[in-house]
Residue frames as qw, qx, qy, qz and C-alpha x, y, z in Angstrom:
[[0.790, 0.486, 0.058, -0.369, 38.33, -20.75, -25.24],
 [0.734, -0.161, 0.578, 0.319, 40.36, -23.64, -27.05],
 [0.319, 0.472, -0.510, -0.645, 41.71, -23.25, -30.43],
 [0.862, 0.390, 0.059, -0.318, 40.33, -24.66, -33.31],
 [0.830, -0.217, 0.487, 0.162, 41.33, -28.36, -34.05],
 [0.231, 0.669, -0.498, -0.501, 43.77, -28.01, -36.71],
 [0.911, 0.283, -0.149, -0.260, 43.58, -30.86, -39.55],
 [0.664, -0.433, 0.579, 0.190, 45.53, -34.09, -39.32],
 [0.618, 0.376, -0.499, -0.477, 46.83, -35.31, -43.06],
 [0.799, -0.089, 0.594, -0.030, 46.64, -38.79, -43.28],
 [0.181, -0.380, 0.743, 0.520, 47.65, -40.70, -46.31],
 [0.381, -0.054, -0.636, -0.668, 44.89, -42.33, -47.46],
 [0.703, -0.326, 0.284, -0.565, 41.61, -43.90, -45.61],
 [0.195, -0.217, 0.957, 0.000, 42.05, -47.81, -44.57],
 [0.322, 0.031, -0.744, -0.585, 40.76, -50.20, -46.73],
 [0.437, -0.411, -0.800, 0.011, 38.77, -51.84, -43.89],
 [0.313, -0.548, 0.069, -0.772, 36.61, -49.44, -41.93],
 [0.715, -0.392, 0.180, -0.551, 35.18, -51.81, -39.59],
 [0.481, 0.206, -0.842, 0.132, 36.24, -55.01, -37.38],
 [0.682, -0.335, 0.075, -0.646, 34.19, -57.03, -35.65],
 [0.067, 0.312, -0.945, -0.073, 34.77, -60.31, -33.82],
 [0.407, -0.026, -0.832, -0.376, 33.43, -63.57, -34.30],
 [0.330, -0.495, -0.786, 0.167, 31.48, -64.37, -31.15],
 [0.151, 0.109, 0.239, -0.953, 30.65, -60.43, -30.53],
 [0.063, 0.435, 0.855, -0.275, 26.95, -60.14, -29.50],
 [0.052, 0.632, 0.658, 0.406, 24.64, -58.57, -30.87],
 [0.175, -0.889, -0.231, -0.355, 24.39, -55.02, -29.50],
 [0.713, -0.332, -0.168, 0.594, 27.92, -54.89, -28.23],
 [0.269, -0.844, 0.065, 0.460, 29.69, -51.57, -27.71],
 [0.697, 0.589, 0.129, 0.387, 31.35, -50.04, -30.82],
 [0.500, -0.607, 0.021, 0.617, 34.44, -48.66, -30.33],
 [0.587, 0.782, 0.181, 0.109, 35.58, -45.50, -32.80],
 [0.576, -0.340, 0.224, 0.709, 39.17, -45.05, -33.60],
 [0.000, 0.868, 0.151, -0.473, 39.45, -41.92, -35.32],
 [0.934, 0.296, 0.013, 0.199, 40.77, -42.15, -38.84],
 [0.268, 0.701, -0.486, 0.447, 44.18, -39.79, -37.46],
 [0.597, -0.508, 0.619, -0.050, 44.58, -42.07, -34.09],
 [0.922, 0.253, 0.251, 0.153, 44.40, -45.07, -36.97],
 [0.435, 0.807, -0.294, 0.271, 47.27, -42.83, -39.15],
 [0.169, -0.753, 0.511, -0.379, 49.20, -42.51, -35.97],
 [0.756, -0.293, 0.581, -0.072, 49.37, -46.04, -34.70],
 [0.916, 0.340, 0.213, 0.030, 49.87, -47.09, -38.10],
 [0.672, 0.542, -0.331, 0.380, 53.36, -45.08, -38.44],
 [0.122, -0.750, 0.570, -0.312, 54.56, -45.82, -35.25],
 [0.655, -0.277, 0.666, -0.225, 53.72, -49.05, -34.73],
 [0.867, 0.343, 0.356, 0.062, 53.52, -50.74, -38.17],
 [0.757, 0.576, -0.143, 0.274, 56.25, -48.37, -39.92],
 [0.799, -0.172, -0.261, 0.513, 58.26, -47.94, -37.14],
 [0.070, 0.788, 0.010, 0.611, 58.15, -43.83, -36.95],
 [0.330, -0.059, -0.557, 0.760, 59.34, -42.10, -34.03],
 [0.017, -0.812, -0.439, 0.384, 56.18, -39.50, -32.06],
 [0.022, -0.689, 0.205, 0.694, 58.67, -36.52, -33.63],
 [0.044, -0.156, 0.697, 0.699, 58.89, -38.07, -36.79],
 [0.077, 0.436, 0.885, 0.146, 55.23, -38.71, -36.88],
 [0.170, -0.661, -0.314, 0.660, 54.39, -35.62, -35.88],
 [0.167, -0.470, 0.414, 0.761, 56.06, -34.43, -38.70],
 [0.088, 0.070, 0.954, 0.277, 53.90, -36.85, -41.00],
 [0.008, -0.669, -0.721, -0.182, 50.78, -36.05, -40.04],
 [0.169, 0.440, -0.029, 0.882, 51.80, -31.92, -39.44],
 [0.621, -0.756, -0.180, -0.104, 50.81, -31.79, -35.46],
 [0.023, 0.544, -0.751, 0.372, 53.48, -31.36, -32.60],
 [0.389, 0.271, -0.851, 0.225, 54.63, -33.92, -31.12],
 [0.086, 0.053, 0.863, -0.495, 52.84, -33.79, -28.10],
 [0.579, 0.181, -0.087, -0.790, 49.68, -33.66, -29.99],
 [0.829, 0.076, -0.524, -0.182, 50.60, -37.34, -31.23],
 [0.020, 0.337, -0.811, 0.478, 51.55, -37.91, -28.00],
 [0.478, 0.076, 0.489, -0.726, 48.27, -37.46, -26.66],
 [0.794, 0.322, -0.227, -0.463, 46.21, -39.17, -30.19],
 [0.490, 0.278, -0.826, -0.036, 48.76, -42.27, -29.93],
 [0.068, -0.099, 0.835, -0.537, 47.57, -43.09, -25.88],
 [0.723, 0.230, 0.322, -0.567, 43.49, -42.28, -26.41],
 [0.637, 0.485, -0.556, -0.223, 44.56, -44.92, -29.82],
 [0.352, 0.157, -0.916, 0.113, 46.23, -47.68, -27.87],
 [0.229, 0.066, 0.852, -0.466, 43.54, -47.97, -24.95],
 [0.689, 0.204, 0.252, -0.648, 40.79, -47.80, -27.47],
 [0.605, 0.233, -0.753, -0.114, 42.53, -50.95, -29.41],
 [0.080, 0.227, -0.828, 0.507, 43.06, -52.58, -26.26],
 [0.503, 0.220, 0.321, -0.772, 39.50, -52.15, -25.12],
 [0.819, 0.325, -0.289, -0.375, 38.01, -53.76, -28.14],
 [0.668, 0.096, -0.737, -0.017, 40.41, -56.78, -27.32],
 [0.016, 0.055, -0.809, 0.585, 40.15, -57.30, -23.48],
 [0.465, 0.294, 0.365, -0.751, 36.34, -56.07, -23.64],
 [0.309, 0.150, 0.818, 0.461, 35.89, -58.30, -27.27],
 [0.063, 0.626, 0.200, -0.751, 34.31, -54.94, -28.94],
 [0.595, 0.702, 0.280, 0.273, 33.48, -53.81, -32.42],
 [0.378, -0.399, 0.355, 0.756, 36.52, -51.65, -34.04],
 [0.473, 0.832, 0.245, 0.153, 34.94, -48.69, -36.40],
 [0.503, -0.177, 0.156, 0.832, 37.47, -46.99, -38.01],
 [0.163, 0.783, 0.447, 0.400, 35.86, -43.33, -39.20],
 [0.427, -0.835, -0.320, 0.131, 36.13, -39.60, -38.26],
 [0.697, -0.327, 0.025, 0.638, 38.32, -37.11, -37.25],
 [0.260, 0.942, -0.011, -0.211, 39.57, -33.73, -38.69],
 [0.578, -0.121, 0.583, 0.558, 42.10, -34.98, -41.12],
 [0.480, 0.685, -0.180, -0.517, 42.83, -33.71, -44.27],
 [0.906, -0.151, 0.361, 0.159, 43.66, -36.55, -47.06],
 [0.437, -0.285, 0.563, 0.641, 47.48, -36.58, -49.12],
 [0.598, 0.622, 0.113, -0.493, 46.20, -34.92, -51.98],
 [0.215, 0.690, -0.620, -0.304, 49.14, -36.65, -53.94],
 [0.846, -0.118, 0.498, -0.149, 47.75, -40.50, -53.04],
 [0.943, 0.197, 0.262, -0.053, 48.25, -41.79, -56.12],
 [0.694, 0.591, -0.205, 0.358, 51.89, -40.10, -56.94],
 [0.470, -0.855, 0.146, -0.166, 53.37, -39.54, -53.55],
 [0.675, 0.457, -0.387, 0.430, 57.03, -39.10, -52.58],
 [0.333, -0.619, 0.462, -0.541, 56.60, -38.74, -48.98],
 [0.186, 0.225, -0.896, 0.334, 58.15, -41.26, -46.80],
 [0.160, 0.260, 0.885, -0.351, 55.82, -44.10, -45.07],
 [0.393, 0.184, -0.223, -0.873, 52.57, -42.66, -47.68],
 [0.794, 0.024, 0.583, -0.172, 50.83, -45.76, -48.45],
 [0.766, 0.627, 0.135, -0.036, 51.56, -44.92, -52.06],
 [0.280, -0.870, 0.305, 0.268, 55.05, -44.02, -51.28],
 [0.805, 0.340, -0.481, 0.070, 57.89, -45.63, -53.35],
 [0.773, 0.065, -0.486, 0.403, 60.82, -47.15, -51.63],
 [0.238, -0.872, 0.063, -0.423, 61.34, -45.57, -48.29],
 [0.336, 0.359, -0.647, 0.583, 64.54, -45.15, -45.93],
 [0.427, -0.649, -0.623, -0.090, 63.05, -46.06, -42.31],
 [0.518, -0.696, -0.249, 0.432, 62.81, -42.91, -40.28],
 [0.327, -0.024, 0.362, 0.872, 63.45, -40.70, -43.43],
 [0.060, 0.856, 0.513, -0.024, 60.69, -38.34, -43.00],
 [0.269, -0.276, 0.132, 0.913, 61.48, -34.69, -45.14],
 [0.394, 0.801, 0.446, -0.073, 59.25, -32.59, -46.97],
 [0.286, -0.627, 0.301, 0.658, 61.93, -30.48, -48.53]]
């Protein structure tokens, strides 16, 4: 029996939920990115996080965001090679209860952050 999926935190949901391109057809294929694979691609690949330091971010191990960063890049990918709809939604996340005063590194609400200065101390 698997254990029970433990919550991802995320910072805060993305302002755009849904992307769709221009010449997509009518009754194309929606892809759903999950709104913790979206968390995860967004601090390794937009703030530059390491897997361990993301890990740390969104309170999984490491090889947890291993695994959530790969099913994340082929289901971007997909949507562009396969010209797909991109829903962003989902997931067992819990959100930063501190959004709108938050002092954790790479938050969206974060102040100034050191890159790759991830502490919860």
């Amino acid at each position: 029996m698997a254990r029970p999926q433990r919550c991802r935190r995320i910072c805060a949901i993305p302002e755009a939920e849904e992307f769709i391109p221009r010449n997509s057809l009518p009754g194309t294929t929606c892809i759903t990115l999950s709104l913790d694979e979206y968390e995860v691609i967004r601090l390794i690949d937009f703030e530059g996080l390491t897997q361990e330091q993301c890990a740390r971010q969104i309170h999984v191990a490491r090889t947890t965001v291993t695994t959530i960063y790969e099913k994340a890049r082929y289901k971007l990918a997909r949507t562009l090679v396969k010209n797909q709809k991109l829903r962003i939604a989902g997931g067992a996340v819990e959100i930063c209860p501190h959004t709108a005063t938050c002092t954790v590194p790479y938050c969206h609400d974060a102040g100034n952050h050191t890159k790759g200065d991830v502490s919860y101390e």
